[in-house]
N, C-alpha and C positions, 0 to 999 in steps of 0.2 A: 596721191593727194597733195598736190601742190599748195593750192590755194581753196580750203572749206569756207571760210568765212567772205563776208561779201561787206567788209569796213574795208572803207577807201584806202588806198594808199601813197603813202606821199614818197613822191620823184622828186629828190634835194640831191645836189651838186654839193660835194664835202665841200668844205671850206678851203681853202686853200692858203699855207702857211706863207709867211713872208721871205722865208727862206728858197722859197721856189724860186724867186726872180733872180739870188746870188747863181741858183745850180744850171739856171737856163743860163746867165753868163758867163758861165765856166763851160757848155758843152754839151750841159745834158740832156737838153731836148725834151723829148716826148716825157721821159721819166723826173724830172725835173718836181710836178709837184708831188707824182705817186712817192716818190723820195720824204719829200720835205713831210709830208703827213705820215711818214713812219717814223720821225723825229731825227731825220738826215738833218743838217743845217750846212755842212763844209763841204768842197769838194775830197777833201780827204778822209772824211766820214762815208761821204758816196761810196769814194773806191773800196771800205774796205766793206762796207755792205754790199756790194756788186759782186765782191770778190770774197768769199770768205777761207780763210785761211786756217792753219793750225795754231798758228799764231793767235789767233782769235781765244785759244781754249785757257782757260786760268789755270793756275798753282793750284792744287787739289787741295795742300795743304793750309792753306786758306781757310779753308772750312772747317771750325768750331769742332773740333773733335776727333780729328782728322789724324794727327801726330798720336793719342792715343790708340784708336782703333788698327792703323796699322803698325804698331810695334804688338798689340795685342796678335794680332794675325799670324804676324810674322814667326811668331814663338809657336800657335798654331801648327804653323804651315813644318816650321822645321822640327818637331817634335813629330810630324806625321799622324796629329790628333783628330781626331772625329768634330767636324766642324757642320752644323746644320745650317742652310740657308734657307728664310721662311720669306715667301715672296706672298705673290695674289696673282687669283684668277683672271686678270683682263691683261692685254697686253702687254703694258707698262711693265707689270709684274713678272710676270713670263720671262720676258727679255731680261728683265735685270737680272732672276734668280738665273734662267741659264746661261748669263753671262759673267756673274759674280763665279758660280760652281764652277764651269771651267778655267777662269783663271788658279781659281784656288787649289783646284787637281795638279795644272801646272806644277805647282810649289811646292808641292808636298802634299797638302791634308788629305783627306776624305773627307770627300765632303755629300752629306746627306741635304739634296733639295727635298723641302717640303711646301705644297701646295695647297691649301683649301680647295674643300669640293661646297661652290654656291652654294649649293643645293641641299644637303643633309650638313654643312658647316657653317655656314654666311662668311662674309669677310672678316679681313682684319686679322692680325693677331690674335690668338688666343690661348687660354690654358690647355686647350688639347693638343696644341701643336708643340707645347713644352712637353709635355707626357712623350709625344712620336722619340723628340730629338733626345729625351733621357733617357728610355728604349733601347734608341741607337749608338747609345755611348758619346752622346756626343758634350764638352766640356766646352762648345763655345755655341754660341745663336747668334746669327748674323739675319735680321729683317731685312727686308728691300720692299717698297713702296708699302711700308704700311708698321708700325709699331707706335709713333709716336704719342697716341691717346690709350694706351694697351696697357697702362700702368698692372694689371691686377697681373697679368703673364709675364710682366717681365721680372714684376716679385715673385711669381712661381717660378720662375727658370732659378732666380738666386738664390729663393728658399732651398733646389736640387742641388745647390754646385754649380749651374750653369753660367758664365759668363753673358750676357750679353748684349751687343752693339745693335743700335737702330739708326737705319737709315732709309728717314722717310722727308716728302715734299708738302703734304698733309696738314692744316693748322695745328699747331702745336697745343698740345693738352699743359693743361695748368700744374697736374701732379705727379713730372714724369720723375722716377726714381732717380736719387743718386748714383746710386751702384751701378747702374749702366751708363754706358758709352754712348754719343744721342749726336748723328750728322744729320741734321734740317738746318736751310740754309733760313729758314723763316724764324729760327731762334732766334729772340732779344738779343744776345752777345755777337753774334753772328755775321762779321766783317764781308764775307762775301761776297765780291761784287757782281755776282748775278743770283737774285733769286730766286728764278723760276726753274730751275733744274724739273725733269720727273724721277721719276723714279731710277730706272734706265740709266736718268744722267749721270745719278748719284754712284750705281752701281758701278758707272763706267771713270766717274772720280777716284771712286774706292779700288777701283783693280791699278790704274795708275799709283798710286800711291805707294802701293802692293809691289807693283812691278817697279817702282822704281828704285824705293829700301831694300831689295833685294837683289838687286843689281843685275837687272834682267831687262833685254827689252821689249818696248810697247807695241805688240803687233797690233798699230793702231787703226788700221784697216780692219782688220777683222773684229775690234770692241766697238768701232763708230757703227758698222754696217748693222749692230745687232741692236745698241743702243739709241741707233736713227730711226729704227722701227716703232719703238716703246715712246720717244721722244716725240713720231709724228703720229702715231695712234692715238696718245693720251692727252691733244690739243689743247698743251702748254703752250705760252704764245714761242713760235718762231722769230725769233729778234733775239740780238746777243750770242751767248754760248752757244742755245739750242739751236740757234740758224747756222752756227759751225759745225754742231755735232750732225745735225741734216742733211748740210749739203754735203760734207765731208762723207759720213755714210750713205747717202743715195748711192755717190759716186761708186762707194766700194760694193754695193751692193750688186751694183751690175755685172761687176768681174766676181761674185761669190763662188767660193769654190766648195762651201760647206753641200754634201749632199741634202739632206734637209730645207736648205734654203733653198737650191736651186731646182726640190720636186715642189716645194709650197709655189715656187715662182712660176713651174711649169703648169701643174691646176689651176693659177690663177691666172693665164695666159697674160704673165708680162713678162717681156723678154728684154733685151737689150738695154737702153739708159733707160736707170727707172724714175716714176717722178713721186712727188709727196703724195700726188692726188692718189696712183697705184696703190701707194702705201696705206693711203686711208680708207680708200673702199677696196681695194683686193687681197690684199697680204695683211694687213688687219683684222678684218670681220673675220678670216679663217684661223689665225692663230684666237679670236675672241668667242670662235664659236664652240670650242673642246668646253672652255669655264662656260660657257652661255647654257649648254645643251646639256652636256656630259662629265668629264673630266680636265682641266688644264693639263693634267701629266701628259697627256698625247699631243700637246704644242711644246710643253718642253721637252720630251723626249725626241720629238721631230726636230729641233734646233740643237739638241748636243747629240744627236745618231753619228756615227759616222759610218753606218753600213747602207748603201745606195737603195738595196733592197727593202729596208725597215722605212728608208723614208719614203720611196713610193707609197708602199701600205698607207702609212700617217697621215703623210699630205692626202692622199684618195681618201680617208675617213674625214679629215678636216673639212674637207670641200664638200662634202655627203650633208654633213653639221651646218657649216654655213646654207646650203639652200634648205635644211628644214629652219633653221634663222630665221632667214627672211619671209617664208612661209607665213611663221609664228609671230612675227611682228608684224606682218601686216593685217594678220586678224588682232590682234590687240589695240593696234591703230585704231583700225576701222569701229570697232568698240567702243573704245572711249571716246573716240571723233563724236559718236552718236549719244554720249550719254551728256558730252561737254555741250554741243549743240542745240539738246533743248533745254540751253538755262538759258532766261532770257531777265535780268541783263546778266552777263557775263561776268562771273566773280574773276577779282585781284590773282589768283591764283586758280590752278587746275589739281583737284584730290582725288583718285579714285581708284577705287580695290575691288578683286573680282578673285575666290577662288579657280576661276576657269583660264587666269594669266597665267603663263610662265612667267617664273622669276627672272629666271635667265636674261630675257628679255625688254622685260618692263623700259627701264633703264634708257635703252636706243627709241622704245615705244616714245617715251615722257620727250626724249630732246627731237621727235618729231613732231608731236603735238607743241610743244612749247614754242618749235617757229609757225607753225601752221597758225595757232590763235593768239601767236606774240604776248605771253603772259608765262609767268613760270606753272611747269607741267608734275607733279610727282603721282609716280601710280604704281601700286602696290599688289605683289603677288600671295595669296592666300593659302595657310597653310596649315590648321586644325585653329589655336588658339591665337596664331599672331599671321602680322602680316609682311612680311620683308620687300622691298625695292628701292627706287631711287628717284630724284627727284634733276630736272635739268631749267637752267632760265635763261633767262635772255638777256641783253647785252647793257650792263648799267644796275644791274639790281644784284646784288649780293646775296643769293637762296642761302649759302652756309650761316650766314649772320643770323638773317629771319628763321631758320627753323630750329637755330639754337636758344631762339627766347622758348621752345615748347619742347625742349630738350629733355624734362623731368616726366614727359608724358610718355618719352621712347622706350626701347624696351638697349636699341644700339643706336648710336646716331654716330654721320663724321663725313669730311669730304673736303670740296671745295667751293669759293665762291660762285661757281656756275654748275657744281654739279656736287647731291648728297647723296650718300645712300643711308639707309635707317629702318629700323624694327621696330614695330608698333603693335600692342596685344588688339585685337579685330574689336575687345568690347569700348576701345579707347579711340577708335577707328572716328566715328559720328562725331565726337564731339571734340577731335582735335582739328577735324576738316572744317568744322562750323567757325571754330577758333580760328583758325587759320586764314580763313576766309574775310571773318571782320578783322584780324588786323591787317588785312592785305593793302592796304590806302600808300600808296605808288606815289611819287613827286609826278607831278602835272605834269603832263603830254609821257610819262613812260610809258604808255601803252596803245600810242599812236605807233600804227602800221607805217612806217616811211622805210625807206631803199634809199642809203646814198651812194649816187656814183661819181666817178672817178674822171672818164672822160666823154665827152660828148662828139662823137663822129656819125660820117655815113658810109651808106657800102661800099661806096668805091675807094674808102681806105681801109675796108679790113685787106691783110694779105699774108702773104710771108716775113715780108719784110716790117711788117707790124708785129706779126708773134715773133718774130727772133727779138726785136727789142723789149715786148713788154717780160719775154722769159728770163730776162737778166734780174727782174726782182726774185725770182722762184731761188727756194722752197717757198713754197707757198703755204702757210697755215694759220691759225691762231694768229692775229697782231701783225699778219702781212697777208691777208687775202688776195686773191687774185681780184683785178683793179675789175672794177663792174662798168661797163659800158652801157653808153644812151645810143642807142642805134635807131635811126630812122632819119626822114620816114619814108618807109619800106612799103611795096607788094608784091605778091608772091606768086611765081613760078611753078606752073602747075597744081597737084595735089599733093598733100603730107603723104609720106612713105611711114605708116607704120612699122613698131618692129618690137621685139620681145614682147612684156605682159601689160606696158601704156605705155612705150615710148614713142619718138616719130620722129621723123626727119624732115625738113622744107629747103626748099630753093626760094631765096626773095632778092629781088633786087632793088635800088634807088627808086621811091617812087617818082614818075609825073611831076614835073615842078620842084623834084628834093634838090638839085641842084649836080648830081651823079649821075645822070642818064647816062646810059651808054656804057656804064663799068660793070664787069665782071659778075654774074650771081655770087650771091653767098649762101653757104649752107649755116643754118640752123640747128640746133639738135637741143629735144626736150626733154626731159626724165619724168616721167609722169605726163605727160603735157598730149595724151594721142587725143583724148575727150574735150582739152582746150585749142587745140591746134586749128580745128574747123572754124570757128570762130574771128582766125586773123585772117581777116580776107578786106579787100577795100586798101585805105592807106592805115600805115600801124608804126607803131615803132617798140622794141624791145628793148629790154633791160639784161645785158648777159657776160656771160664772161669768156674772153675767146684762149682757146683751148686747140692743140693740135689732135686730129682725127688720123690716125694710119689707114685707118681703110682707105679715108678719102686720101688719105696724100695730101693735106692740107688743112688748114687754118678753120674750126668754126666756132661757132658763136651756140655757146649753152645760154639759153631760157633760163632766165629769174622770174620776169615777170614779162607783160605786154600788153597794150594798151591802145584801142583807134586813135588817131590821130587827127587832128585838125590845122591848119597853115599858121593857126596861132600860136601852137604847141611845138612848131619847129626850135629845137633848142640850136643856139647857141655852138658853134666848133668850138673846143677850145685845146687845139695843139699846139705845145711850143713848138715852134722852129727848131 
């Protein structure tokens, strides 16, 4: 389901900064203004955005809490005391808890990971996860990606004895205890000069910190490769830190020697240099599908194994999880796509609850409907008297803001600006969506469909030597997408080659009069697009982002959008020299 809705959409060329024209005369070329609109303005800001370094990464101690937490640890670690690390079910979470537990083993402690099960626990911190670690003798709690609004458990853990530190990226709750120790780089006090850390990042500051007080060193290949995952899963923007911690772990990801990583890497058939995109739809969705489906402990356990045999098994269940996943979210899609469909007009917002959803799911459900009918999407999974899921928006509108004015109506609410997750009792359900609905009144034109791209060419300069230069902005994620291209106007080269359950492939080249006759076809490739594909036929031009293909052995162009074309609509080149 690419495109449901049939409201126009607007082809707008980003603006282009003034700083483009210093970086075209310093060298840069083609990158010159994709640069300047990620907020490059020097050539020595260029360089080191091109280039990111370890240098790039900050003082850990830096961070608001930071000189406590690890002298607390440290006493931990060499006392050999029972240490609990309480993560979460999605990624982000995952990696940090078993990246924090290993370092911590290193040291000394024992350390007991604990995980919420979605499903029979919801997220977040809680008072049952204080119960597990007092259980386990454990005299310190260490959070990762999640404690910050947890105020009643983290008085539970004190009320036991427990010590304990939180470190979460999370909007910070108004009544967190004194008694604990509290790394969020979002806090008031809180000097840090990058605040977008995740979870992951935090966890991978905290092991630094760790390893450096104790006078041990940074095997930092092996914290970035683990921390790059959680970093580019949990689509925090890449810019700053997290584009060091990224590209820095990509790299090391590829030489991973961890069994576990390197069977998830083999079921997800990515081998050799890996890229963000891998990391967001292969090695992602399978560590997010254990908490999605079943249990998170079989993605942590799959990443701290170190028996080659355990992690085939894991990785082969993960990957079993992931396609009932995807399965399940596409019936859920297609569900709400249908129920959204016949409101005519179309509310500020998208509400909608179904005992017959997985929970698991919802969540990845809502942030495909929310780009599908460009409006924020929350849909919720049914479960005797309440209704738990998450809610995802769109680009400009702050969902955590808005659905904390109806925050007295929830049962759990918390998140971030582009994405919540919350608990709501089913009899509360009708009249917080009706609410919801009337205050949904958006600033003018947020809910105009528009695409804007980056640059404007034709076929005969997509190539190799085009994807080698536009890959020097990569990692690609969050606050550096890959640059979206005007392509045309094109037509096309035989018939679309179908392939999986709606994808396709085309050949097109320069149309007639585009000004390219005679160059090279180019491959195309659509995700979803096998039922729209028929349709580009005549002259067209595409909206897409060019991407290397191994099959093909070369350079193609992935489908955003596409549109007939007319000689009036020929846009504009615009490459620098």
């Amino acid at each position: 389901m690419e495109e449901n809705r049939t409201d126009p959409v607007e082809w707008l060329e980003k603006p282009t900064p003034e700083a483009a024209e210093a970086l075209a005369a310093a060298g840069y070329g083609l990158l010159s203004a994709p640069l300047a609109r990620r907020g490059v303005s020097t050539p020595s800001e260029a360089d080191v955005f091109l280039t990111p370094h370890r240098r790039g990464l900050h003082d850990p101690f830096l961070l608001l809490g930071m000189e406590e937490a690890v002298e607390r640890l440290r006493r931990a670690c060499g006392d050999g005391a029972t240490v609990a690390v309480v993560g979460d079910y999605d990624v982000d979470g995952v990696t940090a808890c078993a990246l924090l537990t290993a370092v911590l083993r290193s040291l000394g402690a024992k350390v007991v990971p604990i995980l919420p099960n979605r499903l029979t626990e919801g997220y977040g911190f809680q008072v049952l996860q204080v119960d597990k670690a007092h259980r386990a003798g454990a005299s310190l709690i260490v959070t990762v990606d999640c404690g910050t609004t947890s105020a009643g458990a983290v008085l539970a853990a004190v009320e036991r004895g427990i010590d304990v530190i939180v470190t979460d990226h999370h909007v910070v709750g108004n009544d967190f205890p004194s008694q604990a120790i509290q790394i969020n780089p979002l806090q008031d006090d809180c000097d840090y000069p990058f605040r977008h850390l995740c979870g992951a990042g935090l966890a991978f500051k905290l092991a630094q910190g760790v390893l450096r007080r104790s006078g041990r060193d940074e095997p930092l290949a092996a914290l970035l490769r683990i921390a790059c995952l959680g970093t580019i899963a949990d689509v925090v923007p890449l810019v700053g830190e997290n584009r060091v911690i990224a590209a820095l772990g990509l790299r090391a990801l590829s030489k991973a020697r961890s069994p576990g990583l390197r069977a998830l890497m083999r079921v997800a058939r990515v081998a050799g240099s890996v890229s963000s995109t891998e990391v967001a739809f292969r090695l992602g969705p399978r560590i997010n599908a254990a908490g999605r489906l079943a249990d998170a402990d079989l993605a942590l356990r799959l990443l701290l194994t170190r028996d080659s045999t355990e992690a085939d098994r894991l990785a082969g269940e993960l990957n079993a999880l992931n396609r009932s996943r995807r399965a399940e979210e596409r019936r859920v899609v297609k569900q709400a796509a249908e129920l959204f469909a016949g409101r005519d007009p179309l509310p500020g917002i998208l509400v909608a609850w179904s005992p017959d959803w997985h929970r698991g799911v919802v969540g990845i459900a809502a942030g495909r409907l929310a780009r599908d009918f460009h409006r924020p999407a929350i849909l919720l999974g049914v479960d005797g008297d309440s209704g738990t899921g998450s809610g995802r928006s769109i680009p400009g509108l702050d969902l955590h803001s808005f659905v904390a004015g109806f925050q007295d109506r929830t049962i759990r609410f918390g998140g971030h600006p582009q994405a919540i997750g919350l608990s709501v009792a089913v009899s509360e359900l009708p009249d917080l969506r009706s609410a919801m609905e009337e205050a949904a009144e958006w600033p003018p034109g947020i809910l105009v469909r528009r695409r804007e791209y980056e640059l404007a060419l034709s076929a005969g300069q997509i190539g190799s030597e085009l994807y080698g230069e536009l890959a020097r902005l990569e990692p690609h994620g969050e606050g550096n997408r890959r640059p979206l291209i005007r392509l045309g106007p094109l037509e096309r080269v035989g018939l679309p080659r179908g392939f999986g359950e709606d994808h396709v492939k085309l050949r097109v080249r320069a149309a007639r009069g585009g000004g390219s006759e005679g160059s090279r076809p180019v491959w195309l490739l659509g995700w979803g697009w096998k039922e729209r594909a028929a349709s580009l036929d005549g002259r067209f031009e595409v909206l897409g982002a060019l991407e290397w293909d191994s099959y093909q052995g070369g350079p193609v162009v992935r489908i955003e959008d596409a549109r007939p074309i007319g000689d009036h609509q020929v846009p504009k080149r615009r490459m620098p020299a």
